[in-house]
Residue frames as qw, qx, qy, qz and C-alpha x, y, z in Angstrom:
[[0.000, 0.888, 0.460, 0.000, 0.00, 0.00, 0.00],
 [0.296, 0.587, -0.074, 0.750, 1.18, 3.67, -1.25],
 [0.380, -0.701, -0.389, 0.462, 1.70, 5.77, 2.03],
 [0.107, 0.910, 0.025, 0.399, 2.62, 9.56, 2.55],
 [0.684, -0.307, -0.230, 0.621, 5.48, 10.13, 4.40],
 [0.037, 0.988, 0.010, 0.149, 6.20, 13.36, 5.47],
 [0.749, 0.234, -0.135, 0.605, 10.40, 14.26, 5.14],
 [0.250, -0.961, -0.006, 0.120, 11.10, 16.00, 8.38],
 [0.746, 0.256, -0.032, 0.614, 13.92, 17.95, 8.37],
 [0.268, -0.700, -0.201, 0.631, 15.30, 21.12, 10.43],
 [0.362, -0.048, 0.650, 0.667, 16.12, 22.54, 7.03],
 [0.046, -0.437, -0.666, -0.602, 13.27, 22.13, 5.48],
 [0.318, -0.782, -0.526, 0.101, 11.30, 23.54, 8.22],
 [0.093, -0.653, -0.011, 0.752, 13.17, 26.81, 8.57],
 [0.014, 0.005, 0.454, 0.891, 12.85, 27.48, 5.03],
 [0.471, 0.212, 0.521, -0.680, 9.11, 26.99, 5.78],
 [0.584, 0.041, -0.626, -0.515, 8.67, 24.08, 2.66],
 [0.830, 0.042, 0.398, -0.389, 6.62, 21.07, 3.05],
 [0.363, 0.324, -0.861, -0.148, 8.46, 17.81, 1.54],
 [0.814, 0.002, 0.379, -0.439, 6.26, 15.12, 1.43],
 [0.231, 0.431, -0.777, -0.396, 6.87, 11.24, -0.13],
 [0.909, 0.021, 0.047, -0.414, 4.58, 8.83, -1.82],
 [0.446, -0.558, 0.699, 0.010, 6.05, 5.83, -1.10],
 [0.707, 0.389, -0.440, -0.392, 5.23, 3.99, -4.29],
 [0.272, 0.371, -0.869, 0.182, 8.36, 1.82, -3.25],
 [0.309, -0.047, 0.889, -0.335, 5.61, -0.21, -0.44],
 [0.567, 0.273, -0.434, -0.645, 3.10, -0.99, -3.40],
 [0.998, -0.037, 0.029, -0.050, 4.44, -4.64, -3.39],
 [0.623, -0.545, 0.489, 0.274, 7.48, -6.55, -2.82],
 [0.493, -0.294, 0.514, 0.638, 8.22, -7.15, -5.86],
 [0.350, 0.662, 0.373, 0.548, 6.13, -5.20, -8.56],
 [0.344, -0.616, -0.434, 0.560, 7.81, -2.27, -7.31],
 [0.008, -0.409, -0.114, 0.905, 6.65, 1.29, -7.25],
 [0.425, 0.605, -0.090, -0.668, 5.92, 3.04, -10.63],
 [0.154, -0.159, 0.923, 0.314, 6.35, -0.42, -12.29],
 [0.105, 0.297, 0.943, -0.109, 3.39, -1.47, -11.59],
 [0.230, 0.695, 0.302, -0.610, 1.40, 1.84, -12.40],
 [0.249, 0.342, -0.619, -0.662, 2.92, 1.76, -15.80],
 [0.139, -0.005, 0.987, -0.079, 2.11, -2.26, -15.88],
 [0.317, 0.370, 0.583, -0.650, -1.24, -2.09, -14.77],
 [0.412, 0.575, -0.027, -0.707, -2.85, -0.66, -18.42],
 [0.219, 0.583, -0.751, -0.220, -0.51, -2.43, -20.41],
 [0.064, -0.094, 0.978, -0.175, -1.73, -5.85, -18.94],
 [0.501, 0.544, 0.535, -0.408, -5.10, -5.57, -19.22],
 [0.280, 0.626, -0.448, -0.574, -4.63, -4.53, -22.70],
 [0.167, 0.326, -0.900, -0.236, -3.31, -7.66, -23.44],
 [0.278, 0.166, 0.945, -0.052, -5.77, -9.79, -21.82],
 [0.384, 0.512, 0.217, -0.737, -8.52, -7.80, -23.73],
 [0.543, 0.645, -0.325, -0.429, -7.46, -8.49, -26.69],
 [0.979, -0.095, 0.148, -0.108, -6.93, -12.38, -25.83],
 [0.326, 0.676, -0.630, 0.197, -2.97, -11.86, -26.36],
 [0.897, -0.301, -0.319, 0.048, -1.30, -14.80, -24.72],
 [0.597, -0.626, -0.220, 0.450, 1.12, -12.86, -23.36],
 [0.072, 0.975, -0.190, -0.089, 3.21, -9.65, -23.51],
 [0.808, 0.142, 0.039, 0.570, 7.05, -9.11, -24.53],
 [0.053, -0.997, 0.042, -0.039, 9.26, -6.29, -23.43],
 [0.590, 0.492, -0.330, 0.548, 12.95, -5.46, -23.30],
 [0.460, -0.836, 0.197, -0.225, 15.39, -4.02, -20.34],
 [0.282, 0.642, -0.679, 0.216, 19.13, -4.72, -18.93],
 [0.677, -0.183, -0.709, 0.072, 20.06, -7.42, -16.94],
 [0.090, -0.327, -0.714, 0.613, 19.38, -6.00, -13.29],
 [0.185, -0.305, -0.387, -0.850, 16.27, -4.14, -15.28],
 [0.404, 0.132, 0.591, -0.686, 13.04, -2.98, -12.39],
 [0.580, 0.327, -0.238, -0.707, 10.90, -3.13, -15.46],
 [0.663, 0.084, -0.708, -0.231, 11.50, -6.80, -16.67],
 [0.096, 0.047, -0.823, 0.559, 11.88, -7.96, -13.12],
 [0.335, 0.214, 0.628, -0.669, 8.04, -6.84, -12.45],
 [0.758, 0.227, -0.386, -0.475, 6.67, -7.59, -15.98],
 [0.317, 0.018, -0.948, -0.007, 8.03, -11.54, -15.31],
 [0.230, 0.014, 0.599, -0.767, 6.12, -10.77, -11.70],
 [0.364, 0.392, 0.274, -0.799, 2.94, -9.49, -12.85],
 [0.622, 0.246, -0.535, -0.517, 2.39, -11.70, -16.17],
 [0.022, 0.148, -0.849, 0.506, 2.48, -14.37, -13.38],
 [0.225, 0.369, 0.707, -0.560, -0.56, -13.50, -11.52],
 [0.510, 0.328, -0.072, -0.791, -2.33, -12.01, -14.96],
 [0.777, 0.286, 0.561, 0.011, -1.99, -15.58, -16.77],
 [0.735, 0.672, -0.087, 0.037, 0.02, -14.54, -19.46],
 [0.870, -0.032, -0.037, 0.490, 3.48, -15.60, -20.83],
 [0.206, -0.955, 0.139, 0.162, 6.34, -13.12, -20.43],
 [0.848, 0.288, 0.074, 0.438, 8.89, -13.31, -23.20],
 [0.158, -0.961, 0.042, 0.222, 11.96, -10.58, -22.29],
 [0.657, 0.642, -0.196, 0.344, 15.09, -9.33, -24.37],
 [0.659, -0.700, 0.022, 0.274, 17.80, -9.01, -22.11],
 [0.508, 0.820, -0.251, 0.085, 20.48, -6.59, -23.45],
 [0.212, 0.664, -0.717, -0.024, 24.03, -7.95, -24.10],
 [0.758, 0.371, -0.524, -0.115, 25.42, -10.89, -25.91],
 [0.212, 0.470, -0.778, 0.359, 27.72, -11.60, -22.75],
 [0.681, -0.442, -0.422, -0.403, 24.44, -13.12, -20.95],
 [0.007, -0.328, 0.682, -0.654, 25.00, -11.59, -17.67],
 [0.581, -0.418, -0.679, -0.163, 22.96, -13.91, -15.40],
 [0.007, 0.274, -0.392, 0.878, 22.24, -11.98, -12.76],
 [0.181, 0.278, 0.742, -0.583, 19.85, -12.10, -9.19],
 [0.448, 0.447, 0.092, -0.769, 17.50, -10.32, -11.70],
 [0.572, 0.206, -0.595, -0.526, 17.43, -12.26, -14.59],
 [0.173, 0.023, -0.969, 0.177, 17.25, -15.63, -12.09],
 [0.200, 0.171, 0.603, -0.753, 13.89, -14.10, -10.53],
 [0.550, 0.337, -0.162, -0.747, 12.31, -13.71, -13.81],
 [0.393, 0.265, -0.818, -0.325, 13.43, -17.00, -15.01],
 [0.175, -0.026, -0.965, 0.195, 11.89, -18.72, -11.92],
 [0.379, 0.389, 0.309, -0.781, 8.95, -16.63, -12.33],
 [0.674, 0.486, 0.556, 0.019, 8.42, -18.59, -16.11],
 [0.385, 0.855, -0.127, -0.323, 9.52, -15.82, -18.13],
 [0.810, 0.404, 0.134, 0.403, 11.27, -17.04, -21.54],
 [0.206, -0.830, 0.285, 0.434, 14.68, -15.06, -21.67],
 [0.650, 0.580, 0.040, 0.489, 16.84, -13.93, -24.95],
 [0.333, -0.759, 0.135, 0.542, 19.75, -12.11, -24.78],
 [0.553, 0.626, 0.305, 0.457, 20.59, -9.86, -27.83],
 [0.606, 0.353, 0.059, 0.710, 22.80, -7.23, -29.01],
 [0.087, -0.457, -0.108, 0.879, 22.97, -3.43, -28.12],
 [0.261, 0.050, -0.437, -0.859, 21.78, -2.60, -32.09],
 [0.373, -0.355, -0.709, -0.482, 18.98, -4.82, -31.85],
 [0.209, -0.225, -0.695, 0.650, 18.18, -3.86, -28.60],
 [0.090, 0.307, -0.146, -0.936, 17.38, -0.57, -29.74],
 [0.042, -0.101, -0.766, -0.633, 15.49, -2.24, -32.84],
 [0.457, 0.154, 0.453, -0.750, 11.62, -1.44, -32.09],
 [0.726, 0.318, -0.236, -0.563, 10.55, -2.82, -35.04],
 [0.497, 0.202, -0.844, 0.003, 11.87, -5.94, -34.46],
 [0.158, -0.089, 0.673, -0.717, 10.08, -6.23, -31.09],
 [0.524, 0.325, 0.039, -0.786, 7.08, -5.49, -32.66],
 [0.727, 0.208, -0.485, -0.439, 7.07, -7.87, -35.44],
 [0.076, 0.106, -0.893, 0.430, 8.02, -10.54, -32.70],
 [0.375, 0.306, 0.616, -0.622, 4.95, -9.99, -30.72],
 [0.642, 0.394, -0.049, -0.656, 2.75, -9.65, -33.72],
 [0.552, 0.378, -0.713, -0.211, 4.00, -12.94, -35.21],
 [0.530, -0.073, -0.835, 0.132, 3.39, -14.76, -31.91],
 [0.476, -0.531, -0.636, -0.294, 0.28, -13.19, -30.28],
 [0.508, -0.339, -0.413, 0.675, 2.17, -11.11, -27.73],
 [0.068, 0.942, 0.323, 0.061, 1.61, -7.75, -26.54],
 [0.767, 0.039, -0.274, 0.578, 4.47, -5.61, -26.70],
 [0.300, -0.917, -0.253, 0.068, 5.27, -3.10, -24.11],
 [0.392, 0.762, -0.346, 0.381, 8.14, -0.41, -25.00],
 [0.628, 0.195, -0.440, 0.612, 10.98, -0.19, -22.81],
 [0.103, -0.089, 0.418, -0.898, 10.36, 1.33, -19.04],
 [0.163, 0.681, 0.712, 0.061, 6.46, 0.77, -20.38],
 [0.027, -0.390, 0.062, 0.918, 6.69, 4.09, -22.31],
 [0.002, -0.199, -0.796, -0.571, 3.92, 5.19, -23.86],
 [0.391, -0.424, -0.167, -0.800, 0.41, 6.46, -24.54],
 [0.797, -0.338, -0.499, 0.048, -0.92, 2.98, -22.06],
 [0.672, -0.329, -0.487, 0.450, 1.58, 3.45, -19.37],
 [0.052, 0.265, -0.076, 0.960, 1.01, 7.52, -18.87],
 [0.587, -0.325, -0.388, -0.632, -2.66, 6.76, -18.51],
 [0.721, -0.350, -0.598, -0.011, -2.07, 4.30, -16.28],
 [0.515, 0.069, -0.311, 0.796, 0.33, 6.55, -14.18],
 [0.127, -0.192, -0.174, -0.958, -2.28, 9.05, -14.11],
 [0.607, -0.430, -0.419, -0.520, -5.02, 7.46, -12.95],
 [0.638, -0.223, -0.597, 0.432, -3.42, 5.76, -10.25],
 [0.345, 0.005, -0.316, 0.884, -2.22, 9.21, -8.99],
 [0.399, -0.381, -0.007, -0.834, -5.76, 10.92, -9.31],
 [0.654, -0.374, -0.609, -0.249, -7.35, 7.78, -7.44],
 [0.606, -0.250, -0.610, 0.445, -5.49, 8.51, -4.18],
 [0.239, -0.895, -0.326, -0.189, -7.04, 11.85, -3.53],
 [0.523, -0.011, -0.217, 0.824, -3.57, 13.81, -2.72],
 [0.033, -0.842, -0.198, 0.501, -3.51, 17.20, -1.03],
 [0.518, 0.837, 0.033, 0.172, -2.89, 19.90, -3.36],
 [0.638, -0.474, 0.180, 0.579, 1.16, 20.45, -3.81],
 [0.205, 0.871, -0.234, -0.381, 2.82, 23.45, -5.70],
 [0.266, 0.598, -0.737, -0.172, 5.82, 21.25, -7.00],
 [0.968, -0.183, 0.153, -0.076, 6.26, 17.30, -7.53],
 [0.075, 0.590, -0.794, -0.126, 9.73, 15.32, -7.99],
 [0.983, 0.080, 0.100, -0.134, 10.25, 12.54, -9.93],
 [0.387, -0.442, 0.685, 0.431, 13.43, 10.39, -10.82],
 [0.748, 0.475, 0.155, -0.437, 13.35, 9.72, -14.78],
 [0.514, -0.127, 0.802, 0.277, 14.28, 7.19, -17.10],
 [0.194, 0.244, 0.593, 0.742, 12.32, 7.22, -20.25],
 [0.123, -0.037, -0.024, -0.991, 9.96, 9.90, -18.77],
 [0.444, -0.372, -0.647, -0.497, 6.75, 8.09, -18.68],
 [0.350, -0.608, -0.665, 0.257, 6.07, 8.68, -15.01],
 [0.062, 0.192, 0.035, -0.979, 6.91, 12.62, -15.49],
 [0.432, -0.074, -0.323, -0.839, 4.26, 13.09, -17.92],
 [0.453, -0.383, -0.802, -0.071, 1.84, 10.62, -15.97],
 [0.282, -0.559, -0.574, 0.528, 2.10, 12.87, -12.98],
 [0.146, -0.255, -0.021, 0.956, 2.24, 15.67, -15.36],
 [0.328, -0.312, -0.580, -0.678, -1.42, 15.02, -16.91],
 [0.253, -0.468, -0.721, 0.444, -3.03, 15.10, -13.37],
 [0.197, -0.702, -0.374, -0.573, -5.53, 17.48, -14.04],
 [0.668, -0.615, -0.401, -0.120, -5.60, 19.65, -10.68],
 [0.521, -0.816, 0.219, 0.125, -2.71, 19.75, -9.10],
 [0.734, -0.132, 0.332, 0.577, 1.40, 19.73, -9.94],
 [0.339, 0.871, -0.100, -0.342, 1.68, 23.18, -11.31],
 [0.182, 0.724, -0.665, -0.039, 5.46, 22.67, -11.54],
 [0.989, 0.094, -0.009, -0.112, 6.78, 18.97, -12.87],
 [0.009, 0.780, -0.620, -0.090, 10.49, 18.45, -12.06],
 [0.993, 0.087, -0.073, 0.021, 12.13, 15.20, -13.23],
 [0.314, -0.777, 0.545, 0.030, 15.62, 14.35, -12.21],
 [0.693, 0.549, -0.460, -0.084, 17.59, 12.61, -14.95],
 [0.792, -0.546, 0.261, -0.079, 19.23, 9.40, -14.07],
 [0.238, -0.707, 0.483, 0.459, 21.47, 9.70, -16.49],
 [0.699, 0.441, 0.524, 0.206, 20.18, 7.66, -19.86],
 [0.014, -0.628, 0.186, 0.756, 20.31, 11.37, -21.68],
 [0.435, 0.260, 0.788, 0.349, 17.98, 10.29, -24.14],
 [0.035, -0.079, 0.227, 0.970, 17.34, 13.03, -26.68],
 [0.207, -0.353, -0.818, -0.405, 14.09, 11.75, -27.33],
 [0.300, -0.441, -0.675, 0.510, 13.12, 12.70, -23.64],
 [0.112, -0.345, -0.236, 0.902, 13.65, 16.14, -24.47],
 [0.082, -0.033, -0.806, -0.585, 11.34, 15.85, -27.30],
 [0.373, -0.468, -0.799, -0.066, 8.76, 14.52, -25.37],
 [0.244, -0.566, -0.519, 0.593, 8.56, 16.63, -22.58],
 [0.017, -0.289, -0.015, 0.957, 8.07, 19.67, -25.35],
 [0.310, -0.230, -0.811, -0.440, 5.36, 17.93, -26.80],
 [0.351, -0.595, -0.575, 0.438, 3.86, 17.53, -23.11],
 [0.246, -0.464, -0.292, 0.799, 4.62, 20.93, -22.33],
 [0.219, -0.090, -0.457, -0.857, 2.50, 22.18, -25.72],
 [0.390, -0.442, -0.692, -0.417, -0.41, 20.31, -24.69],
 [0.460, -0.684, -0.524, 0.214, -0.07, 21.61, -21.07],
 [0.228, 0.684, -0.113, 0.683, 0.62, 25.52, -20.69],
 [0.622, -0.678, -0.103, -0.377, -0.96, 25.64, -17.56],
 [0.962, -0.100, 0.081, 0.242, 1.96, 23.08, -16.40],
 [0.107, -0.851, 0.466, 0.220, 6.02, 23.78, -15.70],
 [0.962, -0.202, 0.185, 0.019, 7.45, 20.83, -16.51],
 [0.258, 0.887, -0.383, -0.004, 10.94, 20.79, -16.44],
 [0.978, 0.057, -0.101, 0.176, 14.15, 17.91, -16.69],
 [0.322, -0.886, 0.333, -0.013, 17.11, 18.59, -14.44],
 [0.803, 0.440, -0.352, 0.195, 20.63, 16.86, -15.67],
 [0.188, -0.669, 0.547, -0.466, 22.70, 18.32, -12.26],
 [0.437, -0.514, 0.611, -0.414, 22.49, 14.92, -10.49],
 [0.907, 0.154, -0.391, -0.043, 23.25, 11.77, -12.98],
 [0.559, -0.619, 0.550, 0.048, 26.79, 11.50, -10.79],
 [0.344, -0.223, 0.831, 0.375, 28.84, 10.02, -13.92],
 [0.398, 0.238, -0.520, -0.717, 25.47, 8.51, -15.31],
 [0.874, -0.226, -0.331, -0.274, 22.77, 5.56, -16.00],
 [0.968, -0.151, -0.196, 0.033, 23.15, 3.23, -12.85],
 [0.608, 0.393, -0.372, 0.581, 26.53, 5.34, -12.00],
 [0.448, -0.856, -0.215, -0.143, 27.75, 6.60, -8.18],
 [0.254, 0.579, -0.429, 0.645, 30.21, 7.77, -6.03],
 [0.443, -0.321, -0.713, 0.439, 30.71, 7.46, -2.09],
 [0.081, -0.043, 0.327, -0.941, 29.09, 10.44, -1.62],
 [0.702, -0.206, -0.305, -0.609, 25.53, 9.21, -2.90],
 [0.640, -0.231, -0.733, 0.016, 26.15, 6.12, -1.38],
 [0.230, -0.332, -0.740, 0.538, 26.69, 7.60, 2.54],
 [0.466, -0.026, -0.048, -0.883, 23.91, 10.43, 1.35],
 [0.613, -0.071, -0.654, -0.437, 21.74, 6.82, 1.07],
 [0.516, -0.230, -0.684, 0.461, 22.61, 5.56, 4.39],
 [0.023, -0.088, -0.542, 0.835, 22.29, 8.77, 6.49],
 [0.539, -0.076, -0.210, -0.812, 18.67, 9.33, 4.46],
 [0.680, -0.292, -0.661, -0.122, 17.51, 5.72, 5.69],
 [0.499, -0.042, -0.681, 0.535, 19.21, 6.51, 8.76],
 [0.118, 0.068, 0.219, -0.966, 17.18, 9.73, 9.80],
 [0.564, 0.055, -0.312, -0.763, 13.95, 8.58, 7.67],
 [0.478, 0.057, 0.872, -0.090, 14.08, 4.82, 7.65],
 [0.723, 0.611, 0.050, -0.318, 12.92, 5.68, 3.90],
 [0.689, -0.275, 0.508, 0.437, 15.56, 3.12, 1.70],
 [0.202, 0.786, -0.307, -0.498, 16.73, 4.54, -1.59],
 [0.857, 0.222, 0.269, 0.378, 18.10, 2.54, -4.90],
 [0.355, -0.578, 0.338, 0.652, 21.22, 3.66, -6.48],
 [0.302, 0.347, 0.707, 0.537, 19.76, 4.07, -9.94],
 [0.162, -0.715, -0.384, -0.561, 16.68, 6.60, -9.63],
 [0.481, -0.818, -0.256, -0.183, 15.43, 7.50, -6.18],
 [0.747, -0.285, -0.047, 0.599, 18.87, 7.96, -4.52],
 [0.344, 0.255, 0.136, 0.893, 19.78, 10.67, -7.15],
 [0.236, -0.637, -0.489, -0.547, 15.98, 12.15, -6.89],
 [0.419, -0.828, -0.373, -0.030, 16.21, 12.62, -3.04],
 [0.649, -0.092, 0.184, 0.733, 19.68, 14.41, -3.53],
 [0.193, 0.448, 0.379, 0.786, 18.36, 16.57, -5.71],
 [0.381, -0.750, -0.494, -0.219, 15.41, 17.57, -3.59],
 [0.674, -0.496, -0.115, 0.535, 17.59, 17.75, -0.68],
 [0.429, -0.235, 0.146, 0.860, 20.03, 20.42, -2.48],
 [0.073, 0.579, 0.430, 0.689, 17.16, 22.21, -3.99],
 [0.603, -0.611, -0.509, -0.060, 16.16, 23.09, -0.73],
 [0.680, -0.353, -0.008, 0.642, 19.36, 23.59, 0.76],
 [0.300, 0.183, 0.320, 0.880, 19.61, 26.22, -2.47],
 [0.205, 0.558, 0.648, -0.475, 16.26, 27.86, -1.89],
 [0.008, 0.055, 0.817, 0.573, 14.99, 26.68, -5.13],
 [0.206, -0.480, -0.825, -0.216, 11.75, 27.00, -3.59],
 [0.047, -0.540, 0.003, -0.840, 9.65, 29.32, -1.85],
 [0.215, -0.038, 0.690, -0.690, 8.30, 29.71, 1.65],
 [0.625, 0.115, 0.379, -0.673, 5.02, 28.13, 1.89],
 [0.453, 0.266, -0.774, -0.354, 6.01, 25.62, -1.43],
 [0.901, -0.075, 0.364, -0.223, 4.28, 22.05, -0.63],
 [0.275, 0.453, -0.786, -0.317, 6.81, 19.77, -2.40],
 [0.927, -0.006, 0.302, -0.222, 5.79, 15.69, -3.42],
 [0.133, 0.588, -0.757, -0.253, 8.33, 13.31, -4.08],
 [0.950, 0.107, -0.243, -0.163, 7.40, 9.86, -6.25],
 [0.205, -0.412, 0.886, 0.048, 9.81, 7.31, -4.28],
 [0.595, 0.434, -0.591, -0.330, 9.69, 4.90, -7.49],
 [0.985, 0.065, -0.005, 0.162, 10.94, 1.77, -6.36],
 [0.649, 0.670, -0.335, 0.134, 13.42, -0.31, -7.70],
 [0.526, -0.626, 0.564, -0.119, 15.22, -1.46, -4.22],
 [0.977, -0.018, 0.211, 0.034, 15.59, -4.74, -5.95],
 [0.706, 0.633, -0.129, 0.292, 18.31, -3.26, -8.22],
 [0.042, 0.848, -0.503, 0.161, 20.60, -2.38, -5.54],
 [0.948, -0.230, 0.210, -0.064, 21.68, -6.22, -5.31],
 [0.722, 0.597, -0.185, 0.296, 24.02, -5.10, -8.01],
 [0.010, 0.807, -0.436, 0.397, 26.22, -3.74, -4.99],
 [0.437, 0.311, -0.761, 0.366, 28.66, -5.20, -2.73],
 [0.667, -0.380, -0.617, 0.173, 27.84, -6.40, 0.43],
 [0.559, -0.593, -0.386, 0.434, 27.26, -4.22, 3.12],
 [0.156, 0.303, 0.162, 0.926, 27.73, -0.89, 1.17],
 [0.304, -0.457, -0.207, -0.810, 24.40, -0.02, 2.37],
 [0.095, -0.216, 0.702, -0.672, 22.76, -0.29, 5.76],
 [0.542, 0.182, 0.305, -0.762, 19.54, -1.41, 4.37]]
């Protein structure tokens, strides 16, 4: 179940914001966070339309394939996933999926990329296919509804961590509330992103919505010992656990917007905590306190 957490801090309180976080991340144990809000649309889809299952793409320690294997599970359908590079890294993640039923390939970088080859895949064997992250008109919608069903208070600013952008512009079609949409690049720097969000940001005037690049640290899935003991002391003060991919960078950011007074007195602020704990298995032992 999503919760509200409210991110005390002496900080924040003298600057007189409000930081709040939806905890996405206690959803479920293992469709986690904003997986499963993309998911969600994307799965039904399929069984509508009497698909026997779905097919999607995503690296080997990928949140995305990890809860599609999940969640095609409990829908009854098969769960066929590209797993990128040739070197077939067999990782905790790919082993969950595999013992979850999902069929695994591992292909190139170029064909990774190859959408049309996805596509004619699924269409040639009755699958649905679901882009990469679940980007797309389906998994905005679904992102979107989710977020109007839970009756939030009204906030001036949300934060999100982003990857191919489909949970910005999910939180940024919420009719209502989120004047201002910040997203905090995890470091893909896909050109396409920016694209999208000016597309978004034509159909929504009313709407800020802006993509912040200040806190990849290196890049995709990259870190440094400062994020990591910035992870620890945030669990340690919050008991709220971070991954070292998205939500790590995202409450960093927040944190030093704050610190910068980036915001204004009275600001309400909402941070999406995404998920995606599952991916910090990629780390050593005992880096993290949590």
């Amino acid at each position: 179940m999503a919760i509200v957490q409210q991110w005390k801090n002496d900080g924040f309180a003298k600057a007189g914001i409000t930081a709040d976080v939806l905890r996405l991340d206690l959803l479920h144990p293992a469709i986690s966070g904003n997986k499963w809000l993309k998911l969600k649309g994307y799965l039904q889809k399929a069984k509508k339309a009497n698909n026997v299952g779905i097919i999607t793409k995503g690296g080997p320690w990928s949140n995305h394939v990890h809860a599609c294997a999940y969640a095609c599970r409990g829908f009854g359908l098969s769960c066929t996933l590209w797993i990128k590079g040739n070197e077939k890294q067999l990782t905790i993640t790919v082993k969950d999926c595999m013992d979850w039923g999902a069929d695994i390939r591992y292909i190139n970088r170029t064909e990774f990329y190859d959408e049309a080859a996805a596509e004619h895949y699924a269409a040639q064997n009755n699958l649905l296919y679901i882009p990469l992250g679940g980007a797309g008109t389906t998994g905005i919608e679904s992102v979107s509804e989710y977020i109007c069903e839970l009756g939030l208070n009204s906030y001036s600013h949300v934060l999100c961590a982003v990857g191919t952008g489909t949970t910005l512009a999910g939180l940024a079609f919420v009719s209502g509330n989120f004047k201002n949409i910040i997203g905090i690049e995890s470091g893909t720097k896909d050109e396409q992103t920016e694209l999208k969000i000016k597309e978004w940001q034509l159909q929504l005037p009313e709407k800020n919505i802006q993509l912040n690049y200040g806190f990849m640290f290196g890049g995709y899935a990259k870190y440094n010992v400062e994020l990591i003991q910035f992870m620890n002391n945030l669990y340690e003060q919050t008991l709220i656990p971070t991954d070292i991919v998205y939500t790590s960078k995202l409450f960093y950011a927040a944190q030093a917007f704050i610190n910068k007074s980036y915001f204004e007195e009275g600001n309400k602020i909402l941070i999406i905590h995404s998920g995606g704990l599952q991916g910090n298995r990629s780390l050593p032992a005992a880096v993290l306190q949590f």
